[in-house]
C-alpha positions as CSV (number, residue, x, y, z in Angstrom):
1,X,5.4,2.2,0.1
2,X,3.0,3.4,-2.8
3,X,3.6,5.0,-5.6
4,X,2.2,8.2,-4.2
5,X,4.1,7.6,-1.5
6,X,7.6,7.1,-3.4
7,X,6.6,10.5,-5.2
8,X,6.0,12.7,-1.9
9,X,9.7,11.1,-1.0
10,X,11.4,11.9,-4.4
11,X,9.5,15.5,-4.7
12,X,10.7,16.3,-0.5
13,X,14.6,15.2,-1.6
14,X,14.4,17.5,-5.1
15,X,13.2,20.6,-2.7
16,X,16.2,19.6,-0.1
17,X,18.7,19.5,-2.8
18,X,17.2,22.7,-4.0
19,X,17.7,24.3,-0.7
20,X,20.5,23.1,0.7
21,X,22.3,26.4,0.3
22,X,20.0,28.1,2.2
23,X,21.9,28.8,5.3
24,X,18.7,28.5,7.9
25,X,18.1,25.9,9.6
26,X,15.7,23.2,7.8
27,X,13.7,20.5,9.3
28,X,11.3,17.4,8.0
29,X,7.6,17.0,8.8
30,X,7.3,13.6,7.9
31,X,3.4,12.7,7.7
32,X,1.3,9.3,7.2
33,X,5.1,7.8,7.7
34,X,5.2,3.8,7.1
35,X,8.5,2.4,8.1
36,X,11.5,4.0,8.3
37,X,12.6,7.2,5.8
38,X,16.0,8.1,4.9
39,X,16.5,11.7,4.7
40,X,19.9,13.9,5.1
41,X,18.2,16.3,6.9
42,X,16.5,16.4,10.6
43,X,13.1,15.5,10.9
44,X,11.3,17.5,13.1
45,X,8.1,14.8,13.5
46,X,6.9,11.4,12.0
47,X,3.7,11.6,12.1
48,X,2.2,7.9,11.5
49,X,-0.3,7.0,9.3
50,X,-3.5,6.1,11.0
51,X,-7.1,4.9,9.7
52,X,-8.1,6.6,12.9
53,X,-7.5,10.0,11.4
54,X,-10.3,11.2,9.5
55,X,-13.1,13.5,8.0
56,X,-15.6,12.0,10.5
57,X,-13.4,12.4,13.5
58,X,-12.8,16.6,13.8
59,X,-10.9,17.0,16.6
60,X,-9.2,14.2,16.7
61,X,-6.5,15.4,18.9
62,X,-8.7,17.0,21.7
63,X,-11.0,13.4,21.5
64,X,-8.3,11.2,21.4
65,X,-5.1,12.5,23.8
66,X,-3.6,9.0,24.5
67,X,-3.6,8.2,20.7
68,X,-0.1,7.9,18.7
69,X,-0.9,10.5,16.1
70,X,-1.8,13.2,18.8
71,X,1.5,12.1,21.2
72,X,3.4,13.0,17.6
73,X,1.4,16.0,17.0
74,X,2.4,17.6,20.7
75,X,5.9,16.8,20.3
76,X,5.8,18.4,17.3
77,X,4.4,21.5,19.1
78,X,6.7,21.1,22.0
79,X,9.7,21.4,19.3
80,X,8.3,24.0,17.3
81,X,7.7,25.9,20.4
82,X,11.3,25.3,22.0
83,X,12.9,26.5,19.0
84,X,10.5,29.4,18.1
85,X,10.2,28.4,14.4
């Protein structure tokens, strides 16, 4: 994991202490994820990190249906949708 990385992680678990009063229900977009991520709260997606996934490929979910980031991308749609978020 990068530095970046390790700061995204630490700035996600100061906002999830910060909310974890709020009595709504809460859920993780986890994006670019590299191995596993330990959070005490449910993720909603993982959304892998892909060199696929570019400025030079617009679209990319319409062009590429059978690829891992668009399968993650529906699901996250399909839950989303299911819940009415």
């Amino acid at each position: 994991m990068s530095g970046a990385d390790r700061l995204d992680l630490n700035g996600l678990k100061t906002l999830l202490e910060v909310i974890r009063e709020v009595k709504t229900p809460k859920f993780v977009v986890l994006n670019r994820v590299v191995g596993e991520v330990d959070l005490d709260v449910p993720v909603a997606a993982k959304i892998p990190c892909s060199c696929d996934v570019n400025m030079d490929n617009p679209f990319f979910v319409e062009r590429f249906p059978q690829h891992d980031v668009t399968r993650r991308i529906e699901e996250l749609a399909k839950f989303i949708a299911d819940r009415r978020l």
